[in-house]
C-alpha positions as CSV (number, residue, x, y, z in Angstrom):
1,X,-55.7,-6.0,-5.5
2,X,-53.5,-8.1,-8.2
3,X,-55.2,-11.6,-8.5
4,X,-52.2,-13.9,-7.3
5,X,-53.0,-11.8,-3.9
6,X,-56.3,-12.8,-3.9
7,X,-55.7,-16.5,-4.7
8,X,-53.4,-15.9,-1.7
9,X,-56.4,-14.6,0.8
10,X,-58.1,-17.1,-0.9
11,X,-55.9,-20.3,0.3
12,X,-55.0,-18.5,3.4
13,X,-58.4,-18.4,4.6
14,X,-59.3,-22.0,3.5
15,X,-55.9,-23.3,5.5
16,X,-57.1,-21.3,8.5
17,X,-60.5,-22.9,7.9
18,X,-59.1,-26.8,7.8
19,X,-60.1,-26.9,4.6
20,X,-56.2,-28.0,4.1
21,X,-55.3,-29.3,7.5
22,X,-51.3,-28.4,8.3
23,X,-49.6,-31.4,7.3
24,X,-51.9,-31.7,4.3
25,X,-50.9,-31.2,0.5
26,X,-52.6,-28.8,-1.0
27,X,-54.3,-29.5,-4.9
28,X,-52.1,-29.2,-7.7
29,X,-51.6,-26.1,-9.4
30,X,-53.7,-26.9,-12.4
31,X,-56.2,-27.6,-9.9
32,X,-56.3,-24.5,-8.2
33,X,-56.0,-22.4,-11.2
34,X,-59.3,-23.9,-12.6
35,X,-60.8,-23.4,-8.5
36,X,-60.2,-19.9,-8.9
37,X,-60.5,-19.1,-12.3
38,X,-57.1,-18.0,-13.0
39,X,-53.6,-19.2,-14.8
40,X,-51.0,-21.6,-13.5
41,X,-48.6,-18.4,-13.2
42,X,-51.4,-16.7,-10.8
43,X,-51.5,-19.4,-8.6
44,X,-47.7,-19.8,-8.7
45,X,-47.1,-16.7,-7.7
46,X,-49.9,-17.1,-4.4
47,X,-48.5,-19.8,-3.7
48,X,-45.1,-18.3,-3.4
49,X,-46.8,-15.7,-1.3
50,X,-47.5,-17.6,1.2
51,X,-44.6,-19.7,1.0
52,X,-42.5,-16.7,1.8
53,X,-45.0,-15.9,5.2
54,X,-44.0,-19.4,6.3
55,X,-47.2,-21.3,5.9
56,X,-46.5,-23.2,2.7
57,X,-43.2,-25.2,1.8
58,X,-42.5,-27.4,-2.0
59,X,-41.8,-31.0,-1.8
60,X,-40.0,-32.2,-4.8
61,X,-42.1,-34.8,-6.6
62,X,-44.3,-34.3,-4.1
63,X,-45.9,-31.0,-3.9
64,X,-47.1,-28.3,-1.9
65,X,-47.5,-28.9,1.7
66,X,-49.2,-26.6,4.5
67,X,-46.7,-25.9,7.2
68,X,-48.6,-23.6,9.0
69,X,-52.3,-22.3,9.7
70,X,-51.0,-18.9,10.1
71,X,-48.7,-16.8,8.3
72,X,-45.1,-16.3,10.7
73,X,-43.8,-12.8,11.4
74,X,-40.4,-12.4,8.9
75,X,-37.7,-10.5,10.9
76,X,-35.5,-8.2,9.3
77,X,-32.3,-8.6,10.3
78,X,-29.8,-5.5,9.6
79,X,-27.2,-6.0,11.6
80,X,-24.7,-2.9,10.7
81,X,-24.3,-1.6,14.5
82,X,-24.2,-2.6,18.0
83,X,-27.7,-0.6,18.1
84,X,-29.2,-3.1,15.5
85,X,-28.4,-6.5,18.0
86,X,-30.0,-4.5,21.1
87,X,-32.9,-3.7,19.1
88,X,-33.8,-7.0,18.3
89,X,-32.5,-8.1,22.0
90,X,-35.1,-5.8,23.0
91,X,-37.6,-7.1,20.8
92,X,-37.3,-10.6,21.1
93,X,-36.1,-13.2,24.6
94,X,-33.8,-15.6,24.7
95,X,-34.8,-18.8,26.3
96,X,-31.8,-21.2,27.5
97,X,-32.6,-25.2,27.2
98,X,-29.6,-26.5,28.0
99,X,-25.9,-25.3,29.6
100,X,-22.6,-27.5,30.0
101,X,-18.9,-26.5,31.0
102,X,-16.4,-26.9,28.0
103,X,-13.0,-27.2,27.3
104,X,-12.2,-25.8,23.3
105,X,-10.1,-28.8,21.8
106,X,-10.3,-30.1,17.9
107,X,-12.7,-28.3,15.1
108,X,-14.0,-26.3,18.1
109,X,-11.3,-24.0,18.3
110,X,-11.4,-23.1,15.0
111,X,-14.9,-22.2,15.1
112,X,-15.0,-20.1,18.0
113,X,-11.0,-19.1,17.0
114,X,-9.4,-19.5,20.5
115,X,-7.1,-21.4,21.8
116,X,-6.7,-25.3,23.1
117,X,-7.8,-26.0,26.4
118,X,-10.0,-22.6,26.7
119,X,-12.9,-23.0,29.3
120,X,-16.5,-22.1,28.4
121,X,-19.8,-21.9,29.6
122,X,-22.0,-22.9,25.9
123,X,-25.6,-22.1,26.8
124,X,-28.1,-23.5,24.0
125,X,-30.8,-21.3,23.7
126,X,-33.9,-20.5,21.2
127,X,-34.7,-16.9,20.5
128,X,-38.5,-15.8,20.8
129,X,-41.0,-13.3,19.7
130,X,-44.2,-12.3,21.6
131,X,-47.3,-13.6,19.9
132,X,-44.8,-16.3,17.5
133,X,-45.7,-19.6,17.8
134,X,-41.9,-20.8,16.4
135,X,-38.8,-20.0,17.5
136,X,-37.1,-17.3,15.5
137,X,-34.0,-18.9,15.2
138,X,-31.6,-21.5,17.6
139,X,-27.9,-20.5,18.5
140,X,-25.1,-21.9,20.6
141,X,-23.6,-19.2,22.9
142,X,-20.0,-19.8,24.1
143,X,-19.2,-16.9,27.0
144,X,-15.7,-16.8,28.4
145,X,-15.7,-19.1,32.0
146,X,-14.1,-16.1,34.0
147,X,-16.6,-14.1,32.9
148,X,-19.8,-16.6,33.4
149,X,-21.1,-15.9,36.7
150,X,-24.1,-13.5,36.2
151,X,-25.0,-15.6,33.1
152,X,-24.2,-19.1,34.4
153,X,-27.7,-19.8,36.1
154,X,-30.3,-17.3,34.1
155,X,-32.8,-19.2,32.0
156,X,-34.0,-16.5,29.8
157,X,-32.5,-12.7,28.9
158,X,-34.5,-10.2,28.0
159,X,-31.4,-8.1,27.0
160,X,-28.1,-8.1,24.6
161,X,-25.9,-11.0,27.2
162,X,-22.6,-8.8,25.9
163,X,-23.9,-6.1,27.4
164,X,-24.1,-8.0,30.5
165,X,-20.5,-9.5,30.3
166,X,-19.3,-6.2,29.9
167,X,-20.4,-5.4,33.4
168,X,-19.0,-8.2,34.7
169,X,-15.2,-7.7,32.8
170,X,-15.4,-4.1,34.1
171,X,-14.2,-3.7,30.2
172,X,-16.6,-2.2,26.4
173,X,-16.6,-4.9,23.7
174,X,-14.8,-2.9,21.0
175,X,-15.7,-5.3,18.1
176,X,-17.7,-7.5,16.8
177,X,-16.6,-9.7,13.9
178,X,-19.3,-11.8,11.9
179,X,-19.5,-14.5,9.3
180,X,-22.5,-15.8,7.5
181,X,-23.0,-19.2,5.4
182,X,-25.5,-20.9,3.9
183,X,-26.4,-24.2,5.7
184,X,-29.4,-27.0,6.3
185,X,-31.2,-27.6,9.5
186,X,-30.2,-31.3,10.7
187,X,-32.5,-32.8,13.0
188,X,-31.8,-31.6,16.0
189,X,-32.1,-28.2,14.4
190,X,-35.4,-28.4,12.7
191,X,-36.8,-29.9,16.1
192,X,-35.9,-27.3,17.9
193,X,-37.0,-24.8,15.3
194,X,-40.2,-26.7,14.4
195,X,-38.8,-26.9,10.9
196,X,-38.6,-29.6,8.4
197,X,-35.4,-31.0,8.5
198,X,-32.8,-30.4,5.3
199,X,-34.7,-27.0,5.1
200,X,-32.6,-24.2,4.2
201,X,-31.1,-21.7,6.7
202,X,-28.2,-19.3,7.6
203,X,-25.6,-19.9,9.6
204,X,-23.9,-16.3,11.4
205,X,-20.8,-16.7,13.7
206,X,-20.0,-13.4,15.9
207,X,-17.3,-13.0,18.0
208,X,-17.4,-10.6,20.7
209,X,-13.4,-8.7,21.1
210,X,-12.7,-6.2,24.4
211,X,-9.9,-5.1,25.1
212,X,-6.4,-6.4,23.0
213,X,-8.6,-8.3,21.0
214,X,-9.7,-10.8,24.2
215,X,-12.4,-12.6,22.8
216,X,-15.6,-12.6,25.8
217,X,-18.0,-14.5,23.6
218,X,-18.7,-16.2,20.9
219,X,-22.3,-16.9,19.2
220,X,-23.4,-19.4,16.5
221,X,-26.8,-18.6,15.5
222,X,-29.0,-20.8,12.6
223,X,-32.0,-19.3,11.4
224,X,-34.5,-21.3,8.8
225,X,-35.3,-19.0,5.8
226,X,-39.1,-18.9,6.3
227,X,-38.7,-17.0,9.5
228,X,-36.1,-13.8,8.7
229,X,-34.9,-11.4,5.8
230,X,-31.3,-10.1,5.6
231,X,-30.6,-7.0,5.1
232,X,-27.9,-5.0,4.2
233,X,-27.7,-1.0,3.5
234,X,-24.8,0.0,1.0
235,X,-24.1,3.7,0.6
236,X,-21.9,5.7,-2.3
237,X,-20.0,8.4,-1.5
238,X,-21.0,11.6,-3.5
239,X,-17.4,11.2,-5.6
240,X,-18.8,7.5,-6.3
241,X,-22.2,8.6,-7.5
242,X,-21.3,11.5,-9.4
């Protein structure tokens, strides 16, 4: 096993001991380095380790504070069919914590790209994993009023919620158009995500098209960068390779 994955072990076991309570900074990385008996580098790099697993996180000027006692779960997320979303529908539930009756006017209607006066149920929900003590990420759900019904009262889904709105439009969603941005968690964020606010995250915007491009739904999902991995697949054709 390379060294900087021992060091890792190492501090993973002593923050699982209480040696270095969450909450507590852990000794500087000259310190560590001559704890273990390595370089700066070595402990830089286990530090990083653990760090990516969610348990560590840098403070400028400050240093290196333990987030966690145990390392969080990343989630791939590879979104490149409607397969991929169930997948992780099936994978994961969606808890509801709050629900309101809308009406689209101002910046609103930009972001969900409808028109003035539109009606929506907007369900804020947290998305779960079995065993995860966090949230794996925290999105605001915007489903079309007339098509609300089944939805409008369910505190958690255990399934993709287009899938149930197409049941209730009697109609296939025939696209699904996404953006992604970089963003920060405010506070209300980071609460809900048990993150530190400020933190980094991504931001992805889907909306959910039937039939003559009616939009049914519209999703705006944050998740903090400790907790997921993008992924993207790019394939050349054999005229490209060659």
């Amino acid at each position: 096993m390379p060294r900087y994955l021992r060091v890792a072990q190492h501090l993973r076991d002593a923050i699982h001991a209480g040696e270095f309570p969450v909450g507590s900074l852990l000794p500087t990385e000259v310190q560590l380095a001559v704890r273990y008996g390595v370089s700066r580098q070595t402990v830089r790099q286990a530090i990083g380790q653990l760090r990516d697993r969610g348990m560590l996180s840098a403070r400028k000027r400050i240093g290196t504070r333990v987030d966690a006692a145990e390392p969080g779960r990343h989630f791939r997320y590879g979104f490149q069919s409607v397969a991929d979303l169930l997948d992780l529908a099936a994978d994961t539930e969606m808890l509801v914590d709050d629900r309101e009756w809308i009406t689209a006017s101002g910046r609103l209607t930009a972001q969900l790209g409808c028109r003035p006066g539109a009606r929506w149920l907007k369900l804020s929900v947290r998305r779960v994993a079995p065993g995860e003590s966090r949230p794996l990420c925290c999105a605001e759900v915007y489903v079309d009023h007339r098509l609300a019904g089944p939805v409008a009262t369910q505190a958690v889904f255990r399934t993709a919620l287009f899938m149930l709105l197409e049941q209730t439009a009697g109609e296939p969603i025939l696209e699904i158009r996404q953006e992604i941005e970089a963003t920060v968690l405010d506070a209300v964020q980071a609460e809900r995500l048990s993150a530190p606010k400020g933190s980094p995250a991504l931001r992805i915007i889907r909306r959910y098209l039937g039939t003559g491009h009616r939009l049914m739904e519209v999703s705006v999902t944050t998740l903090p960068a400790d907790r997921f991995v993008y992924s993207l697949t790019i394939q050349r054709r054999p005229a490209e390779a060659g």
